[in-house]
N, CA, C and O atoms as a CHARMM CRD file, in Angstrom:
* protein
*
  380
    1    1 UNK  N     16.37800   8.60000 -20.04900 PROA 1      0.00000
    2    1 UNK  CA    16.71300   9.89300 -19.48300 PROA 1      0.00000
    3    1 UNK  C     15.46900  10.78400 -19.40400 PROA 1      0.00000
    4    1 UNK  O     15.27400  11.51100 -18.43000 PROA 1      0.00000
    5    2 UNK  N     14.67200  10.72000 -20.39500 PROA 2      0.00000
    6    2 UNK  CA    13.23500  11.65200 -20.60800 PROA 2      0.00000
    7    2 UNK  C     12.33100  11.18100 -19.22100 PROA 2      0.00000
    8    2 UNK  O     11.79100  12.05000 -18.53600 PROA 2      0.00000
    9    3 UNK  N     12.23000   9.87100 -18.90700 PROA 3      0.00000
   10    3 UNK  CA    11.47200   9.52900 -18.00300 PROA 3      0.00000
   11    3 UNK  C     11.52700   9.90700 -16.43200 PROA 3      0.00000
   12    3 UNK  O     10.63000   9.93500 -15.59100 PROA 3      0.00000
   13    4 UNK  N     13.15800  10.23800 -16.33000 PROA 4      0.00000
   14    4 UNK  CA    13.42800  10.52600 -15.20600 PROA 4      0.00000
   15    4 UNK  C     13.16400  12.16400 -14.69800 PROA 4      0.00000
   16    4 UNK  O     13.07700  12.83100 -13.66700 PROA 4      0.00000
   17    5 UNK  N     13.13000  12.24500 -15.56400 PROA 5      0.00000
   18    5 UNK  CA    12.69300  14.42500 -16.04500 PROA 5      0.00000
   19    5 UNK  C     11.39900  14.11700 -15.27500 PROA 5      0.00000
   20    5 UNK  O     11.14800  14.24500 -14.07700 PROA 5      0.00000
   21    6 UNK  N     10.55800  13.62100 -16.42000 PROA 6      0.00000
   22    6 UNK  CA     9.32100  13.50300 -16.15200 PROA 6      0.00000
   23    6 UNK  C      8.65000  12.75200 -14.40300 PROA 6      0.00000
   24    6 UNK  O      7.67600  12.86700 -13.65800 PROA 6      0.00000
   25    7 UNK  N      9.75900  12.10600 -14.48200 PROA 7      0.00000
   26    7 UNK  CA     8.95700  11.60200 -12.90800 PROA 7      0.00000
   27    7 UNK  C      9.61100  13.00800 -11.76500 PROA 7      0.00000
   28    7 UNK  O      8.70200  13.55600 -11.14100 PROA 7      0.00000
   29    8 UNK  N     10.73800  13.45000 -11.54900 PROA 8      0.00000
   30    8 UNK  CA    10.93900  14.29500 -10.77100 PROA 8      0.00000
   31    8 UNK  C      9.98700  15.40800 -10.82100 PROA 8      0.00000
   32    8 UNK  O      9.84800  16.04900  -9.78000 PROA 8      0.00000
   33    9 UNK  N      8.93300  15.93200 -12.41900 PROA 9      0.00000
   34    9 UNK  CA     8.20000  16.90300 -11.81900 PROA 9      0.00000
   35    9 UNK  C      6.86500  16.65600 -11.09100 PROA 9      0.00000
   36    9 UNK  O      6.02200  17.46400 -10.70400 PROA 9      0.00000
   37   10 UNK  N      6.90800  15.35000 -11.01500 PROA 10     0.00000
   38   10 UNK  CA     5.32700  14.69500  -9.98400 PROA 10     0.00000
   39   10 UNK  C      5.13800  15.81000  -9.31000 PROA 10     0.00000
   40   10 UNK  O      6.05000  16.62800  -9.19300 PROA 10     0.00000
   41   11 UNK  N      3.69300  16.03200  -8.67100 PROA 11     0.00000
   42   11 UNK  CA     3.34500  16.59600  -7.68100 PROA 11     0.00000
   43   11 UNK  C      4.13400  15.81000  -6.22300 PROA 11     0.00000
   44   11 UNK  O      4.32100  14.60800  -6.03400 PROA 11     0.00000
   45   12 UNK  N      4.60300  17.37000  -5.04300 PROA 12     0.00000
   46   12 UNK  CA     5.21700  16.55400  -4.57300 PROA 12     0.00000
   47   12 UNK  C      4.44300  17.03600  -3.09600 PROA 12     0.00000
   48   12 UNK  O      4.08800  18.21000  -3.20300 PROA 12     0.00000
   49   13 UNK  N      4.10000  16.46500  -1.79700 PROA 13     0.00000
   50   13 UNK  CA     3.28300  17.33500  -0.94000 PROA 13     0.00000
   51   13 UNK  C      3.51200  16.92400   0.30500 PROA 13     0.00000
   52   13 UNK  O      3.56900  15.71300   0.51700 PROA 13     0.00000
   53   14 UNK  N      3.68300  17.84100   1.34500 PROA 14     0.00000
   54   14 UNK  CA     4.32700  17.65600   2.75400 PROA 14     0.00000
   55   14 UNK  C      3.07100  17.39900   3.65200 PROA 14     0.00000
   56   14 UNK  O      2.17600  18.21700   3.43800 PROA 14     0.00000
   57   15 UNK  N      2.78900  16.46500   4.60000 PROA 15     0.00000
   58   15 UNK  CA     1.95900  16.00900   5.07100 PROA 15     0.00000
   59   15 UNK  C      2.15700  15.21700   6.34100 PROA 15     0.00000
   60   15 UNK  O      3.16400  14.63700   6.74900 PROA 15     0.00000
   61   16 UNK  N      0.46500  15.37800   7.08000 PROA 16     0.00000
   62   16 UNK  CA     1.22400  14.55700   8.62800 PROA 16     0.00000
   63   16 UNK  C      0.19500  13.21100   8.46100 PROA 16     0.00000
   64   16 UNK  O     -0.88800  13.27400   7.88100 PROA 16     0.00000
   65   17 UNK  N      0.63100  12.25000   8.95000 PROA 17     0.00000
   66   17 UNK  CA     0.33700  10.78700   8.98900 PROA 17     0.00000
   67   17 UNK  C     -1.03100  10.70100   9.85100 PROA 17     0.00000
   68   17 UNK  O     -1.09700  10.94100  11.05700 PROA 17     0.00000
   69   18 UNK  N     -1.84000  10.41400   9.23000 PROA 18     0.00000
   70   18 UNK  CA    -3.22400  10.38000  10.47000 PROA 18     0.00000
   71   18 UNK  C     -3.66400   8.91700  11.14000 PROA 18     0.00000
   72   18 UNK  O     -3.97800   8.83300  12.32700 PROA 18     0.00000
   73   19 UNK  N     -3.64900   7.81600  10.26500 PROA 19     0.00000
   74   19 UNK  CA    -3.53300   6.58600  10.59500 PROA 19     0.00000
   75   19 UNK  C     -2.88300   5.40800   9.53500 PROA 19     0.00000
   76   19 UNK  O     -2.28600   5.76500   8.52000 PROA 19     0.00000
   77   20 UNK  N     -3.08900   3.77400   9.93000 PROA 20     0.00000
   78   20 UNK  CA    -1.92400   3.02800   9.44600 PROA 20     0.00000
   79   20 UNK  C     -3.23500   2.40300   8.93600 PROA 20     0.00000
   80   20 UNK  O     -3.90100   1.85800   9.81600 PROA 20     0.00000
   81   21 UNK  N     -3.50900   2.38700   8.25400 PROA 21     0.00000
   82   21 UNK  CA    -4.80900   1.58300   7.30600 PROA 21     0.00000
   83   21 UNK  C     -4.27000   0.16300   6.41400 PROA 21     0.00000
   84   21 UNK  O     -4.21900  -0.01300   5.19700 PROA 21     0.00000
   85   22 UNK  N     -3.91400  -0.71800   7.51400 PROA 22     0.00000
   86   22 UNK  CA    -3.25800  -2.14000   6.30800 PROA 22     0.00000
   87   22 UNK  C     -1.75300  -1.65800   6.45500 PROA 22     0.00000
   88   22 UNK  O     -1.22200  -0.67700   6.97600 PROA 22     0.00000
   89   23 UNK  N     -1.22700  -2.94600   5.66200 PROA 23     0.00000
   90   23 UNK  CA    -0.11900  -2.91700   5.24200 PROA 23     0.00000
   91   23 UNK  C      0.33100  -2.58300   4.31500 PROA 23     0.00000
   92   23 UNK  O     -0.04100  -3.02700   3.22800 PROA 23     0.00000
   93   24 UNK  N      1.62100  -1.37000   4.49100 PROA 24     0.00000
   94   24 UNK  CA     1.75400  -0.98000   3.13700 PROA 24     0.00000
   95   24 UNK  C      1.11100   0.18500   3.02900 PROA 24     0.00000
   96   24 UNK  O      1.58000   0.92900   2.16700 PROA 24     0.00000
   97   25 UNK  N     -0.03700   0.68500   3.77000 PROA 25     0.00000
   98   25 UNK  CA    -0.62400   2.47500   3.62900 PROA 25     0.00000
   99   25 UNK  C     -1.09400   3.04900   4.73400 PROA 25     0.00000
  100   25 UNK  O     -1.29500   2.62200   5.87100 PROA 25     0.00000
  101   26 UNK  N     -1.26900   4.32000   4.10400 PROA 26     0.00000
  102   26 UNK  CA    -1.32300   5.32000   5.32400 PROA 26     0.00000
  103   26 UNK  C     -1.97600   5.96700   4.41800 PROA 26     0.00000
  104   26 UNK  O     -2.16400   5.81900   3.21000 PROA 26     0.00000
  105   27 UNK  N     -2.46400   7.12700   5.65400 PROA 27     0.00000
  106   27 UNK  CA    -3.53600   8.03400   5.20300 PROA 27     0.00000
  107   27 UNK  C     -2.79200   9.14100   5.64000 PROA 27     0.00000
  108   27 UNK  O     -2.55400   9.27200   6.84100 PROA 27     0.00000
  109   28 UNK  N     -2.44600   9.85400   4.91100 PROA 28     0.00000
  110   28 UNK  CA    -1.87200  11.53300   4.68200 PROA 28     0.00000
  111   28 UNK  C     -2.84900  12.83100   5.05500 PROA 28     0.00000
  112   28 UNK  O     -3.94900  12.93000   4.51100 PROA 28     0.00000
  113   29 UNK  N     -2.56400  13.43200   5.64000 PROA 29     0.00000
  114   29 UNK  CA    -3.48500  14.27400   5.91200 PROA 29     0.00000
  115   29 UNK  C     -2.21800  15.78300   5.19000 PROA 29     0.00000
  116   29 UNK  O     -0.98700  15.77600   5.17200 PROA 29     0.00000
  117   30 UNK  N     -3.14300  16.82200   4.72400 PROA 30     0.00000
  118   30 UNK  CA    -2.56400  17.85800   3.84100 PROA 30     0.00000
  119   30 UNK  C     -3.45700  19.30700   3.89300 PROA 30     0.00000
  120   30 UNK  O     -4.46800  19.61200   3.26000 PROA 30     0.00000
  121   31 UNK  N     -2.84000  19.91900   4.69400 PROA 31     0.00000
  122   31 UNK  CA    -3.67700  21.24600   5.40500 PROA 31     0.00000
  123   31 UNK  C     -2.82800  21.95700   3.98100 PROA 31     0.00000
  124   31 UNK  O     -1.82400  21.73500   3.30400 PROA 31     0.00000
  125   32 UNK  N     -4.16000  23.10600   4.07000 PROA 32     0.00000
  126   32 UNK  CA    -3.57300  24.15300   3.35400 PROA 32     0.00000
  127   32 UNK  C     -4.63500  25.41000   3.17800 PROA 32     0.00000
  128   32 UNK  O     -5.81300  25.06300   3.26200 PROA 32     0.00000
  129   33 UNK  N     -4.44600  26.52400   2.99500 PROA 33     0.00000
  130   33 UNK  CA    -5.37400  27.70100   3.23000 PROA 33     0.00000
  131   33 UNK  C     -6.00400  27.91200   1.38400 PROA 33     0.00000
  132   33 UNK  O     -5.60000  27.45200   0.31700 PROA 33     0.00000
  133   34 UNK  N     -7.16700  28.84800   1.76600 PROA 34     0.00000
  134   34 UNK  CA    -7.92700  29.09100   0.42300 PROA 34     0.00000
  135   34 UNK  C     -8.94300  30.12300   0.52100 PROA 34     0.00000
  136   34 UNK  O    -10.01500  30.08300   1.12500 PROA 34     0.00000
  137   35 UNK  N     -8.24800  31.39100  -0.42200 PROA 35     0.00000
  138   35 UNK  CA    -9.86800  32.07600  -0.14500 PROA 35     0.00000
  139   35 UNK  C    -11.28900  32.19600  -0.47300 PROA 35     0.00000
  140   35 UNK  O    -11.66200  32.32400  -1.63900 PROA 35     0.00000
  141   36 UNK  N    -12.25900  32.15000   0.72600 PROA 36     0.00000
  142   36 UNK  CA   -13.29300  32.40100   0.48000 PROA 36     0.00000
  143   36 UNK  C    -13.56700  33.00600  -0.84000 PROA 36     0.00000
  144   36 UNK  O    -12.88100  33.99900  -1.08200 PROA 36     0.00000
  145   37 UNK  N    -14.58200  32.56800  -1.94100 PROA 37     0.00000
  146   37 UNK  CA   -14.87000  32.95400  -3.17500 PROA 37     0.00000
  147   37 UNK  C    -15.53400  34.61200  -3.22500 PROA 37     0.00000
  148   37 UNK  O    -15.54200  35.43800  -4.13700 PROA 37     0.00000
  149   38 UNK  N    -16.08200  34.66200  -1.77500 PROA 38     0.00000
  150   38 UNK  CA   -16.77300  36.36400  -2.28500 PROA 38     0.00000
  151   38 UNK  C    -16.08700  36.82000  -0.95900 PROA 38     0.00000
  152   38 UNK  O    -15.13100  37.55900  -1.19300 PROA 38     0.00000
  153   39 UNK  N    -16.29200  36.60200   0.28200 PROA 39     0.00000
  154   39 UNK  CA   -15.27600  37.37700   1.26800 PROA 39     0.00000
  155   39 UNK  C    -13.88900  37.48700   0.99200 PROA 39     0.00000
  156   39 UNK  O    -13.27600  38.52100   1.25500 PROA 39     0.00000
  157   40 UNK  N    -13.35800  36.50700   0.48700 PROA 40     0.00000
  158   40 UNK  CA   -12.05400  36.36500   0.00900 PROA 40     0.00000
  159   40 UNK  C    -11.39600  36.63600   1.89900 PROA 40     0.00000
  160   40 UNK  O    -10.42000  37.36500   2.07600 PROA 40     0.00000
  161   41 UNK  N    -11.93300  36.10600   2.81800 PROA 41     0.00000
  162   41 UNK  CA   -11.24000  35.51900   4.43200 PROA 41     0.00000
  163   41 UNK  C    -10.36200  34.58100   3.57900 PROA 41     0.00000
  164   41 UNK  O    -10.39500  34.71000   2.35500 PROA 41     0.00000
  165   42 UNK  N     -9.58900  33.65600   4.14300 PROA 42     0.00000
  166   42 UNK  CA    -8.55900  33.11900   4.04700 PROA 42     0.00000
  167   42 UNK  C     -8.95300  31.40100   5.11400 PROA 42     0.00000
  168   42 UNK  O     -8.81800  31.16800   6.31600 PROA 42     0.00000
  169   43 UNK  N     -9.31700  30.77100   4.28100 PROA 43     0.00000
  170   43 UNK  CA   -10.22000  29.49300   5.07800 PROA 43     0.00000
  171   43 UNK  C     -9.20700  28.28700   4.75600 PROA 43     0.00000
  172   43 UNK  O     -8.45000  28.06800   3.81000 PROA 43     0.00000
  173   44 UNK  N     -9.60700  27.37900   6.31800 PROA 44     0.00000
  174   44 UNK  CA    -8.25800  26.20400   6.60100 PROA 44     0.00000
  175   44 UNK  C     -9.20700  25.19900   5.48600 PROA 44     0.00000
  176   44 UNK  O    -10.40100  25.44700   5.31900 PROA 44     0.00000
  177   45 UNK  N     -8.57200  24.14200   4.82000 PROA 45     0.00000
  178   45 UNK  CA    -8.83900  23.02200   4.24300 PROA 45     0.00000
  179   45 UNK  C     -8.06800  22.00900   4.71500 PROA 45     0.00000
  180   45 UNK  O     -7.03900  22.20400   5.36300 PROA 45     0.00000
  181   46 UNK  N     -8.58300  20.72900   4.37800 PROA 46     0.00000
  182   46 UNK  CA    -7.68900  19.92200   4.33400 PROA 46     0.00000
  183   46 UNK  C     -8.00100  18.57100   3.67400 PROA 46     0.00000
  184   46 UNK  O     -9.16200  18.16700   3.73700 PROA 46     0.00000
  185   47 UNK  N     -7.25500  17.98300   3.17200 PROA 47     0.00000
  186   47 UNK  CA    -6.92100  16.69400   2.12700 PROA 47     0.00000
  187   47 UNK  C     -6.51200  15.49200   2.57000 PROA 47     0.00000
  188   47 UNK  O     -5.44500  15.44500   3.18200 PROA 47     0.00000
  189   48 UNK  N     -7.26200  14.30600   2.35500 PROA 48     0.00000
  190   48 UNK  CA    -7.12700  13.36200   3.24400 PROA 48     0.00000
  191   48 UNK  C     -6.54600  12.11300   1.43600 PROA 48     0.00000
  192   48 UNK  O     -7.28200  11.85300   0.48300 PROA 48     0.00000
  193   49 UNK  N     -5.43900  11.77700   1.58700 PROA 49     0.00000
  194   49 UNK  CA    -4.84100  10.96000   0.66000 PROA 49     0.00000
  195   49 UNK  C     -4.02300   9.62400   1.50300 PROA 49     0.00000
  196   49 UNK  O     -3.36100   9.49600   2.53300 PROA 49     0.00000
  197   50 UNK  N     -4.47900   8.81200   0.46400 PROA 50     0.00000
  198   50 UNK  CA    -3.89000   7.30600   0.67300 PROA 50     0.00000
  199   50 UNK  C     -2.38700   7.29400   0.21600 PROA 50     0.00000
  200   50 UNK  O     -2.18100   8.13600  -0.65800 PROA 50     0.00000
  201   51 UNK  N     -1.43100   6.66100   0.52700 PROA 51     0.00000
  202   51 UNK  CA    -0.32300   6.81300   0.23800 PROA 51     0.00000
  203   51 UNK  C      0.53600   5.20900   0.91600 PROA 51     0.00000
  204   51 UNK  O      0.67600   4.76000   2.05300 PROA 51     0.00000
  205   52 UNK  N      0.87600   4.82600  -0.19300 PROA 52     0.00000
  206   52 UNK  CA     2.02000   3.28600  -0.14200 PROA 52     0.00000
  207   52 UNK  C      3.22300   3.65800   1.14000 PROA 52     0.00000
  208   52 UNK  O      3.40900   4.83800   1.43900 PROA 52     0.00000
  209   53 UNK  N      3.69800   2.97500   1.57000 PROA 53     0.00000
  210   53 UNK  CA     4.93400   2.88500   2.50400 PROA 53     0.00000
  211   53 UNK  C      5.01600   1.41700   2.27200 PROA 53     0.00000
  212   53 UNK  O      4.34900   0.57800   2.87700 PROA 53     0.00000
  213   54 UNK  N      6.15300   1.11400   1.06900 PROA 54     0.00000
  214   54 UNK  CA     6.44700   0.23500   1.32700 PROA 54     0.00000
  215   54 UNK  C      7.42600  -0.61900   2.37100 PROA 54     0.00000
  216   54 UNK  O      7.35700  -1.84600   2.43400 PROA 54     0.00000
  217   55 UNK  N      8.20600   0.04700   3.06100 PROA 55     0.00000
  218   55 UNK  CA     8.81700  -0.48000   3.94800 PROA 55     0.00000
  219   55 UNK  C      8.08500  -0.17800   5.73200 PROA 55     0.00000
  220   55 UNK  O      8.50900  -0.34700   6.87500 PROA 55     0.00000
  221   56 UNK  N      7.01500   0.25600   5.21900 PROA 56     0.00000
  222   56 UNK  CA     5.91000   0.51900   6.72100 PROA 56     0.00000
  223   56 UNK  C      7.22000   2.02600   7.80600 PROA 56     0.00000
  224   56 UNK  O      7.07600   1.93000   9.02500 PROA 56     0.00000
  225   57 UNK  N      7.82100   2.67700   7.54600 PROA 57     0.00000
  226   57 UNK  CA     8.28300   3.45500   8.08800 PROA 57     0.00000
  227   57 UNK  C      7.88000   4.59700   8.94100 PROA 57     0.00000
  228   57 UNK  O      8.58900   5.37200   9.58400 PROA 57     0.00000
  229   58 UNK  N      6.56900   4.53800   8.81200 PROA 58     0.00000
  230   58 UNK  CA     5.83500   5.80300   8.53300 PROA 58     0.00000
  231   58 UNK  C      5.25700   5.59200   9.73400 PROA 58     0.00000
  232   58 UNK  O      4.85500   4.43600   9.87000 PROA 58     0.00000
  233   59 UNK  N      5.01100   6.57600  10.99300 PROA 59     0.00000
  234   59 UNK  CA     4.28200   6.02300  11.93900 PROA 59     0.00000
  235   59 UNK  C      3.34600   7.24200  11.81900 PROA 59     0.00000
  236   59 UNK  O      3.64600   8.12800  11.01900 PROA 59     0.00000
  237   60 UNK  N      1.45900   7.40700  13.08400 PROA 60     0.00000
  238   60 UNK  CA     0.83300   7.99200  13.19200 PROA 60     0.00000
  239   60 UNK  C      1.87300   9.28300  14.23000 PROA 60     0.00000
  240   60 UNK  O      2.60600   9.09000  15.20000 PROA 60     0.00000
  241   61 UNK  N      1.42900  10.86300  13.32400 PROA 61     0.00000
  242   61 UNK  CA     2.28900  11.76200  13.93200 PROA 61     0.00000
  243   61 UNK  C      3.02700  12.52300  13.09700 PROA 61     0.00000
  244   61 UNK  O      3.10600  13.74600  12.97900 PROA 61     0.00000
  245   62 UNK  N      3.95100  10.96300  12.11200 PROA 62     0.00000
  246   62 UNK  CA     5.02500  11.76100  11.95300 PROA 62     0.00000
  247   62 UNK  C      5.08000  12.69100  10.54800 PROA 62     0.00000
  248   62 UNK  O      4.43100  12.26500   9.59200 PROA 62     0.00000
  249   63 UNK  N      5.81600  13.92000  10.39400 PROA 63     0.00000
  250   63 UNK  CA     5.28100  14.30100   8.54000 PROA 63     0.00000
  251   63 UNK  C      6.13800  13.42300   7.42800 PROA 63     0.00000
  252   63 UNK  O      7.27900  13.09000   7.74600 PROA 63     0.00000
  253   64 UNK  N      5.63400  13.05000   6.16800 PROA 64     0.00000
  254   64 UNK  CA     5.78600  12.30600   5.45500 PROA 64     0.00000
  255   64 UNK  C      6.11900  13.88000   4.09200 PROA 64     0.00000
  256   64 UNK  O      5.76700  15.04500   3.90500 PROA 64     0.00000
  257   65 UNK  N      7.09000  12.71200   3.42800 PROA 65     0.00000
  258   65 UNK  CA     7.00800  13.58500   1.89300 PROA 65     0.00000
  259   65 UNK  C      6.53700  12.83600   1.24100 PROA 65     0.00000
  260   65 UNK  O      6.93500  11.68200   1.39600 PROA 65     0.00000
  261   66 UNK  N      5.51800  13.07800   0.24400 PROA 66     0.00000
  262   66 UNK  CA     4.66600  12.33500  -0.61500 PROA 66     0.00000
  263   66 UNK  C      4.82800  12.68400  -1.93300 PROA 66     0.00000
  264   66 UNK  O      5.07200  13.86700  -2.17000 PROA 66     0.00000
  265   67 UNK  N      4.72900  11.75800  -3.00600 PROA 67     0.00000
  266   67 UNK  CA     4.56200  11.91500  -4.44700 PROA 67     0.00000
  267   67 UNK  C      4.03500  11.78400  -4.89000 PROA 67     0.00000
  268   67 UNK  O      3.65500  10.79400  -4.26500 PROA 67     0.00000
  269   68 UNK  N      3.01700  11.86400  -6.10200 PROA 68     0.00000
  270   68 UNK  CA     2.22000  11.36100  -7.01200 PROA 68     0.00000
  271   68 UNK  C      3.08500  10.35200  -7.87400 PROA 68     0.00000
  272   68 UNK  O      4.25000  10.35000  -8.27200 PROA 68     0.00000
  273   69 UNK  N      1.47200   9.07400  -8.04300 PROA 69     0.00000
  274   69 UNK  CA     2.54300   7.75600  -8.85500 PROA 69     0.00000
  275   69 UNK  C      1.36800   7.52400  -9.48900 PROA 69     0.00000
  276   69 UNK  O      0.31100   8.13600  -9.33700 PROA 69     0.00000
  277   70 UNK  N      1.60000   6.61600 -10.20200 PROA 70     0.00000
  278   70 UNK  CA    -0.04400   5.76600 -10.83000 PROA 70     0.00000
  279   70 UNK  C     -0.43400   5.05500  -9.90400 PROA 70     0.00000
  280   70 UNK  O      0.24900   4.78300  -8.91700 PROA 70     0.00000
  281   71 UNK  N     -1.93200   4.55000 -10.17700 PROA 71     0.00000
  282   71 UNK  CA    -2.64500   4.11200  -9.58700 PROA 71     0.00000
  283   71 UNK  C     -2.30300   2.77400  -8.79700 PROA 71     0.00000
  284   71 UNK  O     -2.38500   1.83300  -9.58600 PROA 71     0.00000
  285   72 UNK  N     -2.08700   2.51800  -8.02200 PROA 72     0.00000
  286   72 UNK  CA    -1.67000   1.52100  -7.04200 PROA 72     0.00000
  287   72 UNK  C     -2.91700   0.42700  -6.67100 PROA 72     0.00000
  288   72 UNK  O     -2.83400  -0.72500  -7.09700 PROA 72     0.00000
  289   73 UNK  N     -4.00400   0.83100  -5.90400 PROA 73     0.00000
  290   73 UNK  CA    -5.09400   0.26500  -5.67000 PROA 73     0.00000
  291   73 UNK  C     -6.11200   1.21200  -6.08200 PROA 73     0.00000
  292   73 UNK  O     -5.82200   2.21900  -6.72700 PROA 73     0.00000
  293   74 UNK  N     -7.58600   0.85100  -5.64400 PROA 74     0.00000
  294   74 UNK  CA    -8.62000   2.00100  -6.11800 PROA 74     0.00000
  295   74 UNK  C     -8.73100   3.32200  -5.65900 PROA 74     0.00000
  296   74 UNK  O     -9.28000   4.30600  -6.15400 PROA 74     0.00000
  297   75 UNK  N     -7.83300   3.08300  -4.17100 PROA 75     0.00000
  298   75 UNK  CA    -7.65800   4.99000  -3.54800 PROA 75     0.00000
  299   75 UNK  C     -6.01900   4.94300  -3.73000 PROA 75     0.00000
  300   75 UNK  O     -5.44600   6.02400  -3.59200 PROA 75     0.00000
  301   76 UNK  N     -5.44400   4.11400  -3.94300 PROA 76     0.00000
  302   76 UNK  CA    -4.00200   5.12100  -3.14000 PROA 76     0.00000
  303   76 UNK  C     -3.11000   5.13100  -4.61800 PROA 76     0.00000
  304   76 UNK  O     -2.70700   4.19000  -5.30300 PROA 76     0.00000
  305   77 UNK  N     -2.98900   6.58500  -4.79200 PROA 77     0.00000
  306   77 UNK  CA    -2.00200   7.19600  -6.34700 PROA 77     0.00000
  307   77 UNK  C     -1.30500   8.11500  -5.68100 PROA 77     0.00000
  308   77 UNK  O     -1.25400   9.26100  -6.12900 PROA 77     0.00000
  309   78 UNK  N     -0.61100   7.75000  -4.42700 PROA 78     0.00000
  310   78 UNK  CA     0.71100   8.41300  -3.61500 PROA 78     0.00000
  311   78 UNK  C      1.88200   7.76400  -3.23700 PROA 78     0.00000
  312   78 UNK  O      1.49000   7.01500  -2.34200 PROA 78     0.00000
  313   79 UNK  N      3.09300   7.58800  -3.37000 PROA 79     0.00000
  314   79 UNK  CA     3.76000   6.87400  -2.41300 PROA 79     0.00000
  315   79 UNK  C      4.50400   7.80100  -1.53800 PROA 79     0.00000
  316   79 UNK  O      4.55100   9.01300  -1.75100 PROA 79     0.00000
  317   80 UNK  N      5.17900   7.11300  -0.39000 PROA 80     0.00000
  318   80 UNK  CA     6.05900   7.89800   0.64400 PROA 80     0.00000
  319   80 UNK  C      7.78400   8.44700   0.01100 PROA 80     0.00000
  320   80 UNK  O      8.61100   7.53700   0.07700 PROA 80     0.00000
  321   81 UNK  N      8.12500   9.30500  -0.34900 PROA 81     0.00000
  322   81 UNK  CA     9.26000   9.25700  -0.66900 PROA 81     0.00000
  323   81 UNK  C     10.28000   9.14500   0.47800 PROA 81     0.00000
  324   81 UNK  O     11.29600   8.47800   0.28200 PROA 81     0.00000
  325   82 UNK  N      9.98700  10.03100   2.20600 PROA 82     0.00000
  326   82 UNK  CA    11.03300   9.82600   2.82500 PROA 82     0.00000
  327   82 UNK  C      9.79100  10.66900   4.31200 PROA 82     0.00000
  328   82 UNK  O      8.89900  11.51700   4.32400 PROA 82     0.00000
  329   83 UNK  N     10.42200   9.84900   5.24900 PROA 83     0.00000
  330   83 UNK  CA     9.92300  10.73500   6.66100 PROA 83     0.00000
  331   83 UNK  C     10.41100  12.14400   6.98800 PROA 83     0.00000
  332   83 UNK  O     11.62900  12.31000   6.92200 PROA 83     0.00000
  333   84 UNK  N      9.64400  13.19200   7.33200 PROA 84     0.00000
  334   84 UNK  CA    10.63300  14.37900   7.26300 PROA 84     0.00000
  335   84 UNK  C     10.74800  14.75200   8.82900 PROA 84     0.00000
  336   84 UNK  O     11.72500  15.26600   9.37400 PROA 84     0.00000
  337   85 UNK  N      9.71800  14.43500   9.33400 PROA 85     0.00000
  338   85 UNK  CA     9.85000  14.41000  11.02700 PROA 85     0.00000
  339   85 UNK  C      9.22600  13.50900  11.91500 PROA 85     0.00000
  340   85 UNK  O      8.10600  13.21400  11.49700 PROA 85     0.00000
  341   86 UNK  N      9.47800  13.03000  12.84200 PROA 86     0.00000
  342   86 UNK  CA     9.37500  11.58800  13.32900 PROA 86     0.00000
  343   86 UNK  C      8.22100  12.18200  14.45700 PROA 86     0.00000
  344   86 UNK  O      8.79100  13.01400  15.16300 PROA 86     0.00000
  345   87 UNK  N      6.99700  12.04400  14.79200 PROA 87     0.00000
  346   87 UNK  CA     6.33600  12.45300  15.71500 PROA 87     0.00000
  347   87 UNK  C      7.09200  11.73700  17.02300 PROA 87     0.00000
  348   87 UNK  O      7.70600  10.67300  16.95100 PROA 87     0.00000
  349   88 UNK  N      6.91900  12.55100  18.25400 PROA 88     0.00000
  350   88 UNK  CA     7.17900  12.65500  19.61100 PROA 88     0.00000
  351   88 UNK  C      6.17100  11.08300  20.22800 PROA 88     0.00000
  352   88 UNK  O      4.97800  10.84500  20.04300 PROA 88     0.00000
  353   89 UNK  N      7.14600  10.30800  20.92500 PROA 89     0.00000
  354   89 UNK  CA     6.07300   9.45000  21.92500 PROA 89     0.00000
  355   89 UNK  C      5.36800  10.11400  22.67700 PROA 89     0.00000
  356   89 UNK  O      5.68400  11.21500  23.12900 PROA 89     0.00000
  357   90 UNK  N      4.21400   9.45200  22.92100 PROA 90     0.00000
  358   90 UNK  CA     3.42000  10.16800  24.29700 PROA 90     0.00000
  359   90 UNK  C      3.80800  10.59500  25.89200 PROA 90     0.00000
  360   90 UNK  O      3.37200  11.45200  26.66000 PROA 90     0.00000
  361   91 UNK  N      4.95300   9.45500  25.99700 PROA 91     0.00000
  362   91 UNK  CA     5.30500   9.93600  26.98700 PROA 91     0.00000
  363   91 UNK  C      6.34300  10.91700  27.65600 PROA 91     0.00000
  364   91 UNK  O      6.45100  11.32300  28.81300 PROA 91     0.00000
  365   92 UNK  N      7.22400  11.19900  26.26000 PROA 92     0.00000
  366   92 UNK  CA     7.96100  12.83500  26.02700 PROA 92     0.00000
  367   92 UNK  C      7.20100  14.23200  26.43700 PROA 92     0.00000
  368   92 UNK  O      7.52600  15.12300  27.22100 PROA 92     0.00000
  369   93 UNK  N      5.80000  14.02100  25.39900 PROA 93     0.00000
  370   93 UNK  CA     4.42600  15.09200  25.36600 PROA 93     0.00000
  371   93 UNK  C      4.20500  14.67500  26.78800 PROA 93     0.00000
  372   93 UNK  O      3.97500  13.60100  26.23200 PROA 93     0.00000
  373   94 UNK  N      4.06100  14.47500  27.93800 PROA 94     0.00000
  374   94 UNK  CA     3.35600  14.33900  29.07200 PROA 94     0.00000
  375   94 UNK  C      4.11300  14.83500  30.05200 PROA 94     0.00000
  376   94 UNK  O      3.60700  15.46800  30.97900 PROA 94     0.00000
  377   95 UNK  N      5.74800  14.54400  29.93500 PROA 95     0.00000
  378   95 UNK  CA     6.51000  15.29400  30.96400 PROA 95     0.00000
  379   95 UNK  C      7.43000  16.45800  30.56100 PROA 95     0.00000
  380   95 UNK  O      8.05800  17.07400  31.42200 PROA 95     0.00000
């Protein structure tokens, strides 16, 4: 019961799919704002994380919900928990 506590408070992070790197991962991309240390402007970042799909669901486009897990391979300590929006084909975007 303790373990299951503990895994639901993983870090959990909303993200769009940038490419299909192998089988089994993807590369997460994770925008988010930050202020400048002495202007204190308000500056774009962004986070580029490896992340498991084990059932390959995940296409380039679409946003992913991601979790923190242990270490899987030497980059990827993410897996996919669920697709949250399915990116558009190209040929929807064109007409």
């Amino acid at each position: 019961m303790e373990t299951s506590q503990n895994r639901n408070q993983r870090k959990r992070l909303i993200g769009v799919v940038a490419s299909r790197s192998g089988d089994k991962t993807i590369k997460v991309v994770y925008y988010y704002k930050t202020p400048h240390p002495l202007y204190k402007k308000e500056i774009k970042r962004r986070t580029v994380v490896h992340a498991h799909d084990e059932d390959n669901v995940a296409k380039v486009g679409d946003t992913v919900e991601i979790m923190e897990t242990r270490p899987l391979s030497r980059t990827k300590r993410w897996c996919v928990l669920s697709v949250v929006q399915t990116a558009l084909p190209l040929t929807a975007v064109k007409e």
